[in-house]
TORKE-435474 format. One record per residue (C-alpha): y, x, z; residue number from 0; residue in one letter; chain. Coordinates in Angstrom, 3 decimals. Each point is the difference from the previous one (the first is absolute). Layout:
<nodes>
node north=Y east=X up=Z resi=NUM resn=A chain=A $
...
</nodes>
This chain:
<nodes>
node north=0.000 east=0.000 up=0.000 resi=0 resn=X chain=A $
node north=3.317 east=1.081 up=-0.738 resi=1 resn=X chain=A $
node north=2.413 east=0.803 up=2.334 resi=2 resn=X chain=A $
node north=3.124 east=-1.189 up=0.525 resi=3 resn=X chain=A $
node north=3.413 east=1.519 up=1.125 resi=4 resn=X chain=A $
node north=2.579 east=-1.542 up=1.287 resi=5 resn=X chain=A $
node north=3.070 east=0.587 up=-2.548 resi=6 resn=X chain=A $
node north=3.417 east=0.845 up=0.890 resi=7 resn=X chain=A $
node north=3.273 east=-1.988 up=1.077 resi=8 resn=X chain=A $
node north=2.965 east=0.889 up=-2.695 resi=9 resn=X chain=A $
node north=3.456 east=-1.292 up=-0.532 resi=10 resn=X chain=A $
node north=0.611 east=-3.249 up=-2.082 resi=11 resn=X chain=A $
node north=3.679 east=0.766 up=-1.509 resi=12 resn=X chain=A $
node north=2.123 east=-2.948 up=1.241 resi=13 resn=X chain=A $
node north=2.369 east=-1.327 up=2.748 resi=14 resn=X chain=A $
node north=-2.692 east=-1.355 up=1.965 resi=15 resn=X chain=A $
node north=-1.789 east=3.659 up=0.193 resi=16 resn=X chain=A $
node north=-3.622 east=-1.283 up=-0.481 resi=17 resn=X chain=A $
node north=-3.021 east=1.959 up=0.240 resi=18 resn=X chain=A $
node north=-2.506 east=-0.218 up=-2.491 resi=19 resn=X chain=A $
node north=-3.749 east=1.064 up=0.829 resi=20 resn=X chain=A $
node north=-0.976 east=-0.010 up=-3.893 resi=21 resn=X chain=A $
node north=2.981 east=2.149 up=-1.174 resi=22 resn=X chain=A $
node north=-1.698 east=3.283 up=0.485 resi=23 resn=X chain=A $
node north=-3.102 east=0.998 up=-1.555 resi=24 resn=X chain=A $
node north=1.317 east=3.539 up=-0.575 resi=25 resn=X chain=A $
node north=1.145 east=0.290 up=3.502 resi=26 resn=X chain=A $
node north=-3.790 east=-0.286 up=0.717 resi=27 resn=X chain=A $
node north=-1.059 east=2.673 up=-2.092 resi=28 resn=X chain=A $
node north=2.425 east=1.935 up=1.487 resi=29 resn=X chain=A $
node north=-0.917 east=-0.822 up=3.622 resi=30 resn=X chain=A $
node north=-3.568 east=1.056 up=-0.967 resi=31 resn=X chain=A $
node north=1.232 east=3.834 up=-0.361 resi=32 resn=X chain=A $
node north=2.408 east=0.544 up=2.472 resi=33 resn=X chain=A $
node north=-0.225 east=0.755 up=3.558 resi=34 resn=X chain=A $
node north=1.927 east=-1.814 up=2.817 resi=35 resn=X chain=A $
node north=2.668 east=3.009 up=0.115 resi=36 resn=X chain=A $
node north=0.357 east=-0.073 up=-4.060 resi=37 resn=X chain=A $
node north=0.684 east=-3.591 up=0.062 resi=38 resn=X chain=A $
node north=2.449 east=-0.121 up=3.052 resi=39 resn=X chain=A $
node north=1.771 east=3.378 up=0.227 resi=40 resn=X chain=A $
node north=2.269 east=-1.036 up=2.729 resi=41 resn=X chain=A $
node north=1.832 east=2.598 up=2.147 resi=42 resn=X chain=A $
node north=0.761 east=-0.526 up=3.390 resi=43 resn=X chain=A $
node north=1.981 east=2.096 up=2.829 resi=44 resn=X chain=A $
node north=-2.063 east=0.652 up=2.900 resi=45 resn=X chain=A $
node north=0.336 east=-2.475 up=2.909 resi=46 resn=X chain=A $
node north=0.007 east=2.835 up=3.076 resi=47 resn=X chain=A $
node north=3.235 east=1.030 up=-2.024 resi=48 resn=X chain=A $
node north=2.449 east=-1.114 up=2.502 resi=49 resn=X chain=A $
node north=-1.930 east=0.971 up=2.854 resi=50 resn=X chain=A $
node north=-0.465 east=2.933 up=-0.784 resi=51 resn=X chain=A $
node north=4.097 east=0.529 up=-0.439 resi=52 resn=X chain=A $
node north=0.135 east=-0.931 up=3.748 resi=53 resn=X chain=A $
node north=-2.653 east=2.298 up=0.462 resi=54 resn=X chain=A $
node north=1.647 east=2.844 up=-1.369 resi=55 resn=X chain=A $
node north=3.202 east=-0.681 up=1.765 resi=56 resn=X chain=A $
node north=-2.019 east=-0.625 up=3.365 resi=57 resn=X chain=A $
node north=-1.272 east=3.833 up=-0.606 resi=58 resn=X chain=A $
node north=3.725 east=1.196 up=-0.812 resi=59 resn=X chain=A $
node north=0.726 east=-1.356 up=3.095 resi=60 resn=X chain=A $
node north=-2.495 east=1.372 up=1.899 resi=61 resn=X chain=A $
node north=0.910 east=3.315 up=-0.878 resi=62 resn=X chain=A $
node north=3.383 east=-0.460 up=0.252 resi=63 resn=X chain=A $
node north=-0.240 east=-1.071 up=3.163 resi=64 resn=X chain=A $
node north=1.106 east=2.819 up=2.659 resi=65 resn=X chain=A $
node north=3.438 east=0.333 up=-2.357 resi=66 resn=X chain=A $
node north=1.080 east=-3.856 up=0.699 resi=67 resn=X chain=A $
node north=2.580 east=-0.759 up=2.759 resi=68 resn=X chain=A $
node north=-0.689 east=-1.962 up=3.091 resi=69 resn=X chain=A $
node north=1.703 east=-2.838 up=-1.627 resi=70 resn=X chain=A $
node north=1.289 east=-1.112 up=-3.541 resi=71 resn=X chain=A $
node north=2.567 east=-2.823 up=-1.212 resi=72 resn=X chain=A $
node north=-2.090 east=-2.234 up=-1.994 resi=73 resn=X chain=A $
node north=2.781 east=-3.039 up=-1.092 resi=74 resn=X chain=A $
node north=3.837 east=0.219 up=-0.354 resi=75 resn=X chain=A $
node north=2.945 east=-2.451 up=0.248 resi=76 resn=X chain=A $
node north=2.815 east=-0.907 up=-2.616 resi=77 resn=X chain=A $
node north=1.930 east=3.298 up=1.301 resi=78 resn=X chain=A $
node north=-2.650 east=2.036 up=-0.606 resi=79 resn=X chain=A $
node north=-0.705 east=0.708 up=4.149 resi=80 resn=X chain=A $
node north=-3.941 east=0.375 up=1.024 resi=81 resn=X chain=A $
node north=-0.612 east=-3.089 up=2.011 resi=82 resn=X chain=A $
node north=-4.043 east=0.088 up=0.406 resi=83 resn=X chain=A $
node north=-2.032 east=2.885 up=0.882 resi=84 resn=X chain=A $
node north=-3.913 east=1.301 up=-0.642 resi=85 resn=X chain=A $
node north=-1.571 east=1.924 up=2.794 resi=86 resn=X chain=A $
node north=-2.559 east=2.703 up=-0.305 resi=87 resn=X chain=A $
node north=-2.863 east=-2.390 up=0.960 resi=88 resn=X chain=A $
node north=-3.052 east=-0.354 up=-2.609 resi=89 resn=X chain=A $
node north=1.433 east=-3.963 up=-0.397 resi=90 resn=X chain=A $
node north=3.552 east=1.464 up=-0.935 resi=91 resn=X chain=A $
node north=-1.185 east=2.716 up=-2.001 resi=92 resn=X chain=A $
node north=-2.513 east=-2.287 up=-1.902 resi=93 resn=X chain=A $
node north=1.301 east=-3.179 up=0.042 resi=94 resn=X chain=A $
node north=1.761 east=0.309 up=-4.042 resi=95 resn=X chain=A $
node north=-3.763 east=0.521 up=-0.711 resi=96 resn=X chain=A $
node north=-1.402 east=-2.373 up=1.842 resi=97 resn=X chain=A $
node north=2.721 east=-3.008 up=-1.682 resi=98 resn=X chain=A $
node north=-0.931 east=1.386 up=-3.149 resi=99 resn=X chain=A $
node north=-4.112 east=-0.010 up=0.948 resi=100 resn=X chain=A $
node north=0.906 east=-3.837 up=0.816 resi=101 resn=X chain=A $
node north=1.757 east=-0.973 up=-3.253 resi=102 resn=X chain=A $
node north=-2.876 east=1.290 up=-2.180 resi=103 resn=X chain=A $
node north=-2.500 east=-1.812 up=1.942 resi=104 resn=X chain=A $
node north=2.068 east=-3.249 up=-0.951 resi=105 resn=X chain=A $
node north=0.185 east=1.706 up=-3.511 resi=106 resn=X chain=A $
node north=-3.789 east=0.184 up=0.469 resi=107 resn=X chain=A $
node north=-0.149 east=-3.889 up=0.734 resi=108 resn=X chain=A $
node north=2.462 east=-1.023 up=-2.764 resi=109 resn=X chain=A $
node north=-2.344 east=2.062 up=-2.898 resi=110 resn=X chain=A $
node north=-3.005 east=-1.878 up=1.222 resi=111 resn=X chain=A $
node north=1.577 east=-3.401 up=-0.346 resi=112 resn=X chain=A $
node north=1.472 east=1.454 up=-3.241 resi=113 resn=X chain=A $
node north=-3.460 east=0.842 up=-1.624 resi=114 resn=X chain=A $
node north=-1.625 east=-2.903 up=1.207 resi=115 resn=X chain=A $
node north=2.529 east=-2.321 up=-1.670 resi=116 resn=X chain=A $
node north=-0.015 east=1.884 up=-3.204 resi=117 resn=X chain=A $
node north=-4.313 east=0.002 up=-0.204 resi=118 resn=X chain=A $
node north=0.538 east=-3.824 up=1.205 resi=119 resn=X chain=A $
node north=2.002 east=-1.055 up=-2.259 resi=120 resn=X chain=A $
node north=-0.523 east=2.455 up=-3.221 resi=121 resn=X chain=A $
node north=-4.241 east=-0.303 up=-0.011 resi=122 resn=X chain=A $
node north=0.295 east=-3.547 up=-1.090 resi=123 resn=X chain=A $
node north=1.794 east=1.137 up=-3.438 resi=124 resn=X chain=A $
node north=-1.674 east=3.249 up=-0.403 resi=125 resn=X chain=A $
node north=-3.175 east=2.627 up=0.836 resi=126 resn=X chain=A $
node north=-0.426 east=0.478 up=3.700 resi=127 resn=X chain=A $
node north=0.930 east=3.688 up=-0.893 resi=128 resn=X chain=A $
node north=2.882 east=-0.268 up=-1.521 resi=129 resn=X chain=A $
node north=1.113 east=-2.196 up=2.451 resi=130 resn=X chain=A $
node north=-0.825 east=2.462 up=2.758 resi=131 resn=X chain=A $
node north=1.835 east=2.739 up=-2.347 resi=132 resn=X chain=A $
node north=3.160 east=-2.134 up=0.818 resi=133 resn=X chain=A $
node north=-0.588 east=-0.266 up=3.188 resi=134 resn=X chain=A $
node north=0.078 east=4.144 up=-0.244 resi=135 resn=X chain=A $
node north=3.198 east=-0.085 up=-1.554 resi=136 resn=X chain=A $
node north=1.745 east=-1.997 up=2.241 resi=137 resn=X chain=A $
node north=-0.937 east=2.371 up=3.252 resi=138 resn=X chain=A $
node north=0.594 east=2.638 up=-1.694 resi=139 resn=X chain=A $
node north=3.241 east=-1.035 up=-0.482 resi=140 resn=X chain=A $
node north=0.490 east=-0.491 up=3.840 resi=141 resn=X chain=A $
node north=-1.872 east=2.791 up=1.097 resi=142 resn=X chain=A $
node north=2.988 east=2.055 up=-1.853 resi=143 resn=X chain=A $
node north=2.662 east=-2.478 up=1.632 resi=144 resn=X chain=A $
node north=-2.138 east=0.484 up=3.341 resi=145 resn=X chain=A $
node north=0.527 east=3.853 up=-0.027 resi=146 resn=X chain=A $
node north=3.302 east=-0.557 up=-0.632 resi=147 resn=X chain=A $
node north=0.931 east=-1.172 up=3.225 resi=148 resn=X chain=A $
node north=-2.987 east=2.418 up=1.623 resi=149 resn=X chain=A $
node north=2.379 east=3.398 up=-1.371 resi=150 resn=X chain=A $
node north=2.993 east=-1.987 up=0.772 resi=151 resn=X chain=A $
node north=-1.082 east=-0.095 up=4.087 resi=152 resn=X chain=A $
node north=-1.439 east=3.246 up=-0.508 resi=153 resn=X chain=A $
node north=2.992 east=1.859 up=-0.693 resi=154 resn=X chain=A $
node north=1.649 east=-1.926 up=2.898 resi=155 resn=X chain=A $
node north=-2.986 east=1.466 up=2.347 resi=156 resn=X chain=A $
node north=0.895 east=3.366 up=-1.193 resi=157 resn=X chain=A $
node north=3.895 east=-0.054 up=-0.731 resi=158 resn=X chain=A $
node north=1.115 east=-1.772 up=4.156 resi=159 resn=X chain=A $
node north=-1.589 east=2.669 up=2.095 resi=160 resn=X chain=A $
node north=1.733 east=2.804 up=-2.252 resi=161 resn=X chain=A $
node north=3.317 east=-1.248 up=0.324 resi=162 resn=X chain=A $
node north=0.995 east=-1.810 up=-3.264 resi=163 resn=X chain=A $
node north=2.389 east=-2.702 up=0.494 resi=164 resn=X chain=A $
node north=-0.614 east=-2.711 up=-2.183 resi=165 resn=X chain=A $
node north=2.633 east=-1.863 up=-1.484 resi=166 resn=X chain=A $
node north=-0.528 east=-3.337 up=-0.136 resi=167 resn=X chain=A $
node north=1.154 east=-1.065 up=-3.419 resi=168 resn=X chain=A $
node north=-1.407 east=3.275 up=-1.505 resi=169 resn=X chain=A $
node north=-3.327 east=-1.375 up=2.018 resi=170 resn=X chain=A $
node north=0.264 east=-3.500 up=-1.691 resi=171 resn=X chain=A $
node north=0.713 east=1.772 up=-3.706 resi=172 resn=X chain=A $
node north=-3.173 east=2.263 up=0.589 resi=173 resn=X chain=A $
node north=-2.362 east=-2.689 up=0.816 resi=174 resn=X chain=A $
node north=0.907 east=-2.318 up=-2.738 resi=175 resn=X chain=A $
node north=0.453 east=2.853 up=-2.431 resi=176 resn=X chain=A $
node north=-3.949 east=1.196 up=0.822 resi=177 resn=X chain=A $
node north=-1.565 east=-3.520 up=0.240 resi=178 resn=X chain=A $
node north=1.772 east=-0.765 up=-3.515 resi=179 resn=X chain=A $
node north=-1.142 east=3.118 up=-1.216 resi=180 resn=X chain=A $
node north=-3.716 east=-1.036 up=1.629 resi=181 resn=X chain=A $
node north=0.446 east=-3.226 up=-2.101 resi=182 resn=X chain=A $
node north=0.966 east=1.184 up=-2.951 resi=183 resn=X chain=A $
node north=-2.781 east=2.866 up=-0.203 resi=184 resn=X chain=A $
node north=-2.380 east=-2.622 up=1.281 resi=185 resn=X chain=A $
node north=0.430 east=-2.683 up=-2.877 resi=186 resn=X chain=A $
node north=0.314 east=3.162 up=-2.660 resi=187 resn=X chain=A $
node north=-3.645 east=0.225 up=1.043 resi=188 resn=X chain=A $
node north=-0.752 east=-3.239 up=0.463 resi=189 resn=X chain=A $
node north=0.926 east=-0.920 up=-3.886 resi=190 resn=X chain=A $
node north=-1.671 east=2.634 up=-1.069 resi=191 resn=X chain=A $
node north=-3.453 east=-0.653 up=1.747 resi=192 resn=X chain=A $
node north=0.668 east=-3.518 up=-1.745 resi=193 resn=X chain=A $
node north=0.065 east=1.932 up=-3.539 resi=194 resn=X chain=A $
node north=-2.760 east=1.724 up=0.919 resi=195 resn=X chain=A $
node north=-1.915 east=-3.745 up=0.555 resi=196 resn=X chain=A $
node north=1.101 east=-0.757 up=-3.115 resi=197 resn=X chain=A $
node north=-0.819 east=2.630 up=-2.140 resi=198 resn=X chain=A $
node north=-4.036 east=-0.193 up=1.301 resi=199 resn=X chain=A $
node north=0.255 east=-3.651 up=-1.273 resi=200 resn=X chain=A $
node north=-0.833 east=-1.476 up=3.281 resi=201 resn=X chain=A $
node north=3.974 east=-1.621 up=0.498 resi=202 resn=X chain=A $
node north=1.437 east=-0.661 up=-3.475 resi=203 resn=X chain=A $
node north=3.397 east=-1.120 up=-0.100 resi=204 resn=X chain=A $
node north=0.940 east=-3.580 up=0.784 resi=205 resn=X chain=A $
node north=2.611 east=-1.948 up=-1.385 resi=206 resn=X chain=A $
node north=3.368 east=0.521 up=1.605 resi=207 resn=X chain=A $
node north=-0.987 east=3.105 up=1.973 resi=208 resn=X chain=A $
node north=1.932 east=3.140 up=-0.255 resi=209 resn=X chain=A $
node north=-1.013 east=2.069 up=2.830 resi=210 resn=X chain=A $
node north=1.071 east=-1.787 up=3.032 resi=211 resn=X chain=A $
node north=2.893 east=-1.803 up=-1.711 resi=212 resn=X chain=A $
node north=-1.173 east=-3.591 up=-1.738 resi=213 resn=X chain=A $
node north=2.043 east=-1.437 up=-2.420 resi=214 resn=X chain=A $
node north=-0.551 east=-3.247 up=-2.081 resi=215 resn=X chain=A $
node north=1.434 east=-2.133 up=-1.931 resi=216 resn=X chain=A $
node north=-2.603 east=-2.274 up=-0.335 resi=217 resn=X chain=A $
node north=-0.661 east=-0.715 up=3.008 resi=218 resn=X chain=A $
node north=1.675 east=-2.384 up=2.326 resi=219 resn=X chain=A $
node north=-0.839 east=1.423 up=3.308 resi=220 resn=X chain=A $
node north=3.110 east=2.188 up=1.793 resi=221 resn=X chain=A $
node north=-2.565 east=1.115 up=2.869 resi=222 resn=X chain=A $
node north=-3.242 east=1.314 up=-1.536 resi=223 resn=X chain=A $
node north=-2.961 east=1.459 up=2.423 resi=224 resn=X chain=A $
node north=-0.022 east=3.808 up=-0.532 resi=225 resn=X chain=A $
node north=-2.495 east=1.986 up=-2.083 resi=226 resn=X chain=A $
node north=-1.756 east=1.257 up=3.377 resi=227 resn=X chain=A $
node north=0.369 east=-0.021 up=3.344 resi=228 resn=X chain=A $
node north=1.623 east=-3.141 up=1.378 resi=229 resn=X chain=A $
node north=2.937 east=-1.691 up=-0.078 resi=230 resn=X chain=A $
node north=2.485 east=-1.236 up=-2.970 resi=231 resn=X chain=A $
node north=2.267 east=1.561 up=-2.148 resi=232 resn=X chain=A $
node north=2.788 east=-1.557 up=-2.603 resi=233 resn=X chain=A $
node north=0.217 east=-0.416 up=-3.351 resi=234 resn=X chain=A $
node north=2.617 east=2.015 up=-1.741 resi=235 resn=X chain=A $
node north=0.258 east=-1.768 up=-2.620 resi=236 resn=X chain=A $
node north=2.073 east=-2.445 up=1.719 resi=237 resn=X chain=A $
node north=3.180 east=0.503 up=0.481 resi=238 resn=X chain=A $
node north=0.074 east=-1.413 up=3.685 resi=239 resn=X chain=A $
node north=-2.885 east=2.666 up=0.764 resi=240 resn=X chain=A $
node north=3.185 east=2.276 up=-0.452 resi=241 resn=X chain=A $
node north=2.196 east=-1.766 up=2.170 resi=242 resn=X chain=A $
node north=-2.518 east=0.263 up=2.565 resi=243 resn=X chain=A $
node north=-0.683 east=3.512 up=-0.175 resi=244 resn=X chain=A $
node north=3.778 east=0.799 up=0.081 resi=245 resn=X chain=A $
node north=0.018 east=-2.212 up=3.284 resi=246 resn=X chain=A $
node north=-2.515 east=2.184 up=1.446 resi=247 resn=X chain=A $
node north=1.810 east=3.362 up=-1.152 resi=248 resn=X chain=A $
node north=3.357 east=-1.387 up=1.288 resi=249 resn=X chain=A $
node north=-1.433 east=-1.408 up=3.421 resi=250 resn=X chain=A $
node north=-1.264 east=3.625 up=0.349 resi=251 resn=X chain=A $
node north=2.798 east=1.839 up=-1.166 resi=252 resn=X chain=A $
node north=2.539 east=-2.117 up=2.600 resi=253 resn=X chain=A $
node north=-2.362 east=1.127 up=2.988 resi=254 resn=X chain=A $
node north=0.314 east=3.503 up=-0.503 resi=255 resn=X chain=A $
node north=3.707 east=-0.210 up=-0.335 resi=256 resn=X chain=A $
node north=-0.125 east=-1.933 up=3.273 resi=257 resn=X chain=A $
node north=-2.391 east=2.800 up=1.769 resi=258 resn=X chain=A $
node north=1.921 east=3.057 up=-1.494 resi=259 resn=X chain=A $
node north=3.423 east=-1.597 up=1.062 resi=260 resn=X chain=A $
node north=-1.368 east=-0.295 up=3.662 resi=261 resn=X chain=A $
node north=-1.231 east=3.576 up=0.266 resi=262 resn=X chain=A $
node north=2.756 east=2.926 up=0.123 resi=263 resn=X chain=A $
</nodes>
């Protein structure tokens, strides 16, 4: 008896982004000669990244530890005057490290959720792989976003105890200056582990789709689920998807006039 194989899920080109199980006989032939690396050759950062930043600055502190002071300013007011102080205790020496340690356990939480909404949601249009391959992408992207904030506490572990006075609006500039720069180097990779899906055949294009950005005019819809991961995004092809998006830019650019203005 002959046996049979399941065939593949591919892309139906249309609005309505159907999936076709009888669109892809050559897919199959393909599938036959290529291993599970071949097919899904995505690239992800390491997750003991970030802890391993907070690692290395817990062993820069440790050996910088006879040259610290008794005590350290750790937060300044509007004129610039130290008003809150570190001791030389392991809680004051560590305790940059052990914030950070706690926001990339959240981190930790919020990439679970993140790849169990993307495989929920994305298996029921696609192969289970692919949709785990999403999945990959997305905590990928916040493992990068994650270390981030790990090198951002890490340098404050390091910088307090050896004096540095940290300027507050200098402090706000550098952490949204290195989380944008997270972002940015996080989606570069994250569209181009989505080529890479596309090229092996396994996520043709869909109508609409342009990376991350959808935009059409045939369909009615201004919110439109994303292609992985959950959540909705808008359709640029309407003009109030534009309105909205400079409502969002504006809204942010106002609060970091309002911060900025507050901080001498």
């Amino acid at each position: 008896m002959r046996r049979q194989v399941r065939k593949p899920f591919c892309v139906v080109e249309s609005r309505q982004n159907f999936w076709n199980p009888d669109a892809c006989d050559l897919m199959l032939e393909n599938d036959r000669s290529m291993s599970f690396n071949d097919r899904l050759p995505i690239k992800s950062i390491s997750g003991w990244t970030p802890y391993v930043v907070l690692l290395v600055a817990g062993v820069v502190l440790w050996l910088k530890l006879d040259s610290f002071p008794e005590s350290w300013p750790v937060h300044w007011n509007a004129r610039g005057e130290a008003d809150q102080w570190a001791t030389k205790t392991p809680l004051g020496i560590l305790f940059p490290i052990i914030v950070g340690a706690v926001l990339c356990v959240l981190f930790e939480l919020i990439k679970a959720l993140v790849a169990s909404a993307t495989i929920r949601r994305s298996k029921e249009r696609m192969r289970l792989e692919v949709a785990e391959a999403l999945a990959e992408m997305n905590r990928d992207l916040l493992t990068i976003m994650q270390t981030a904030t790990a090198t951002i506490f890490a340098l404050l572990a390091v910088l307090l105890p050896a004096g540095a006075q940290v300027n507050a609006r200098w402090f706000v500039v550098t952490v949204l200056t290195v989380m944008a720069l997270a972002v940015v180097f996080g989606l570069s990779r994250w569209l181009r582990s989505l080529r890479v899906l596309r090229r092996s055949g396994k996520l043709p294009a869909t109508a609409g789709w342009n990376g991350l950005i959808y935009s059409d005019e045939s369909d009615d819809r201004l919110w439109v689920p994303k292609i992985a991961g959950p959540g909705y995004t808008l359709n640029f092809a309407k003009p109030a998807a534009w309105l909205i998006m400079a409502g969002i830019l504006l809204f942010v650019v106002a609060v970091l006039i309002i911060v900025f203005a507050s901080i001498k």
